[in-house]
C-alpha positions as CSV (number, residue, x, y, z in Angstrom):
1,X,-102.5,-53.7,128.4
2,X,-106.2,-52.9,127.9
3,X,-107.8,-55.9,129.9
4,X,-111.0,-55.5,131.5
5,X,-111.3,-55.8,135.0
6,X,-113.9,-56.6,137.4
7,X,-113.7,-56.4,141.1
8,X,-116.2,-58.2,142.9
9,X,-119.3,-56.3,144.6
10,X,-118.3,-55.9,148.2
11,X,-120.5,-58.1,151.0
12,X,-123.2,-56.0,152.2
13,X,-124.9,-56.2,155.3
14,X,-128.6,-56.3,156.1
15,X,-129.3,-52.9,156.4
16,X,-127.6,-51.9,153.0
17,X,-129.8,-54.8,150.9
18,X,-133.0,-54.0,152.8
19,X,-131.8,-49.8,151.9
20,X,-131.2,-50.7,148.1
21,X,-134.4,-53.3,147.9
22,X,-136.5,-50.2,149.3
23,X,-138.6,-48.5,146.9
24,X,-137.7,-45.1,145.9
25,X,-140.1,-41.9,147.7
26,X,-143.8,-41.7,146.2
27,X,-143.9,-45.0,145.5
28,X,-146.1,-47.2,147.5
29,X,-145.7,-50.7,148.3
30,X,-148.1,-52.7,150.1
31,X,-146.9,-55.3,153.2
32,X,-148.0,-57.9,150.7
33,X,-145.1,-56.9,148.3
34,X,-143.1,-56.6,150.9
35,X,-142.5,-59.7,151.6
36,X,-142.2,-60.7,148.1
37,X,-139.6,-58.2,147.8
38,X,-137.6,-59.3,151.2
39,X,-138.0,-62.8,149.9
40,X,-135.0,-62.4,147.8
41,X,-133.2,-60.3,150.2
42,X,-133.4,-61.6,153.6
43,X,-133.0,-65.5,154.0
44,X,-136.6,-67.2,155.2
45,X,-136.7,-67.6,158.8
46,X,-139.1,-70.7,159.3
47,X,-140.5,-69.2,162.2
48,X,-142.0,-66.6,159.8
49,X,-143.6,-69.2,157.2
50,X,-145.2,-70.9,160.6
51,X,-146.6,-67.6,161.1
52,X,-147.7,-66.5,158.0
53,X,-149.8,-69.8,157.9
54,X,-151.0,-69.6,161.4
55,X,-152.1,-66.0,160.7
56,X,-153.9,-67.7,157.4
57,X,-156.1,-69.9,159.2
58,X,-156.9,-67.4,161.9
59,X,-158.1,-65.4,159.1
60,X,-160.1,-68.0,158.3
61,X,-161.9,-69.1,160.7
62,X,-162.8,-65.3,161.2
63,X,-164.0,-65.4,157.7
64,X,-161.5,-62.8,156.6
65,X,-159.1,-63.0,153.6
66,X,-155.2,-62.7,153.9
67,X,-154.7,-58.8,154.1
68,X,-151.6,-56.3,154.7
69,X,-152.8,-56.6,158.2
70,X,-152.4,-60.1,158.6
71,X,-148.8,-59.5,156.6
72,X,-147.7,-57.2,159.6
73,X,-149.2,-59.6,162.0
74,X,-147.4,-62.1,161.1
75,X,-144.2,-60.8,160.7
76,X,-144.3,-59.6,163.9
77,X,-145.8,-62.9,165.5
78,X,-142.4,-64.4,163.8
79,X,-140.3,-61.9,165.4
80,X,-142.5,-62.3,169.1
81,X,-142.0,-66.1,169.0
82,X,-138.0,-66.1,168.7
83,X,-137.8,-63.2,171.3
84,X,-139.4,-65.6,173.8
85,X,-137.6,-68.3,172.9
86,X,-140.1,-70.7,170.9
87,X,-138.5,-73.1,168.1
88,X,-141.9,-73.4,165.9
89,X,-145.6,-71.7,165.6
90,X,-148.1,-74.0,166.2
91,X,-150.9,-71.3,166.4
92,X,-151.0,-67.6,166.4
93,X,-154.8,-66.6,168.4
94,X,-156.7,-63.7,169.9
95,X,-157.7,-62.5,173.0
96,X,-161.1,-63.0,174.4
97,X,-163.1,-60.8,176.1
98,X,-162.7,-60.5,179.6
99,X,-163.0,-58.4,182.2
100,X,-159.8,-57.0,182.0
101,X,-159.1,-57.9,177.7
102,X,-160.8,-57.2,174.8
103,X,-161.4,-59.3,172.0
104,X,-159.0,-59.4,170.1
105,X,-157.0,-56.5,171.7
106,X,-153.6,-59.1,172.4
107,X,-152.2,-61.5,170.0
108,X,-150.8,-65.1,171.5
109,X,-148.0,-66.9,169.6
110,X,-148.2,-70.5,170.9
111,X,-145.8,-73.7,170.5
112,X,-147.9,-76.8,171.1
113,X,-151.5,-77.7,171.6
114,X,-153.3,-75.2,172.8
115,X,-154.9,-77.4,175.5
116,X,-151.5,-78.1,176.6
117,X,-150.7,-77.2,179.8
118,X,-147.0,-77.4,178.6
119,X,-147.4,-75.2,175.9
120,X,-144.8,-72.1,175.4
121,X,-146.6,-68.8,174.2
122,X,-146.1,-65.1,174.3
123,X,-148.1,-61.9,173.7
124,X,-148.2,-58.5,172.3
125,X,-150.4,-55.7,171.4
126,X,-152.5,-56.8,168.3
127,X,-152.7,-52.9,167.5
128,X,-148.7,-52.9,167.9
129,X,-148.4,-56.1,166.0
130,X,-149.9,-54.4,163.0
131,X,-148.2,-51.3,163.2
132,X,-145.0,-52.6,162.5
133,X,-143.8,-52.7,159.1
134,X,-143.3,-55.7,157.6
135,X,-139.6,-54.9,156.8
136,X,-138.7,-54.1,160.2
137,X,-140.1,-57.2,162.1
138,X,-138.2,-59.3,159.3
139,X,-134.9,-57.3,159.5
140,X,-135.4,-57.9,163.5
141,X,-135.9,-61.3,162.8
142,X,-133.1,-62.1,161.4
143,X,-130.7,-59.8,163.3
144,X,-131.7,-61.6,166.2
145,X,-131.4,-64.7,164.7
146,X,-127.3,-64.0,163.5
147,X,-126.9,-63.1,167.0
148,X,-128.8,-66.3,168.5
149,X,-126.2,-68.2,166.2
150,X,-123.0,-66.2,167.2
151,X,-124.0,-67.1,170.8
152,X,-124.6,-70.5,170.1
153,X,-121.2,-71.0,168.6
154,X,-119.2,-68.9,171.3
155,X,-121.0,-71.6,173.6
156,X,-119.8,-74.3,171.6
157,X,-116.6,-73.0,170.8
158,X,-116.2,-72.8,174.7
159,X,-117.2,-76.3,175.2
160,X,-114.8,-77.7,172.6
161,X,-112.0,-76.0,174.5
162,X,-113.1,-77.3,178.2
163,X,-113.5,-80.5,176.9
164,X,-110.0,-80.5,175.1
165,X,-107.9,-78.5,178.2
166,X,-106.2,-80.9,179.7
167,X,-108.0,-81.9,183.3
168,X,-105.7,-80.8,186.4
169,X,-106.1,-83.7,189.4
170,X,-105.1,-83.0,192.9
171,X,-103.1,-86.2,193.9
């Protein structure tokens, strides 16, 4: 008569965990534990680790340590890579200066070597790139990741059913 009873938490969807992860007004959090703290929220897109340790050895070789900066740029570089349709990051780089480019003023996501003619890459805004909260280019990420998947699966759902219809032959 007096049994306890638990209902289970109800499924939430992105936007709720990222909401009740968030840090409560006043408090600031920097990019750095931001990541830490969508770590156990958001599932690791790959694409973002690539990043994160391209953006590490561009830092590098500029003789610059890994900053809330480089967090941002990163997440974003993720985010920029799957948009344009690359599977990995191979290197994240900077614009040269140029007549028409700064140094430094775009970013360049590339898959393969950069020598390659055949390499994939795309571009932003390096002042965009690290404008964007780190939250936002992850919650992005994956959102368009889910519906990369769902299309992927409609398209293979669709195949499974051509294959399996029977085939119609004019005699």
């Amino acid at each position: 008569m007096n049994k306890e009873h638990n209902n289970p938490k109800p499924k939430q969807e992105l936007w709720q965990k990222v909401i009740g992860e968030a840090q409560p007004p006043g408090e600031q959090v920097s990019p750095l534990q931001e990541v830490t703290q969508l770590a156990r929220v958001l599932p690791t897109d790959p694409l973002h680790h690539q990043a994160e340790e391209a953006v590490r050895r561009l830092e590098q070789g500029l003789g610059r340590e890994y900053d809330d900066n480089s967090a941002r740029l990163a997440a974003s570089s993720a985010y920029l890579a799957k948009e344009n349709g690359l599977s990995r990051i191979d290197h994240v780089v900077l614009s040269e200066n140029t007549k028409s480019v700064r140094q430094g003023e775009n970013v360049f996501v590339v898959e393969g070597a950069l020598n390659d003619p055949a390499h994939k890459m795309a571009h932003m805004k390096t002042s965009d790139a690290i404008a964007q909260p780190v939250e936002q280019s992850l919650a992005q990420l994956q959102a368009l990741g889910e519906t990369q998947r769902q299309q992927q699966s409609q398209q293979q759902e669709q195949q499974r059913e051509q294959s399996i219809a029977p085939q119609h032959r004019m005699v």
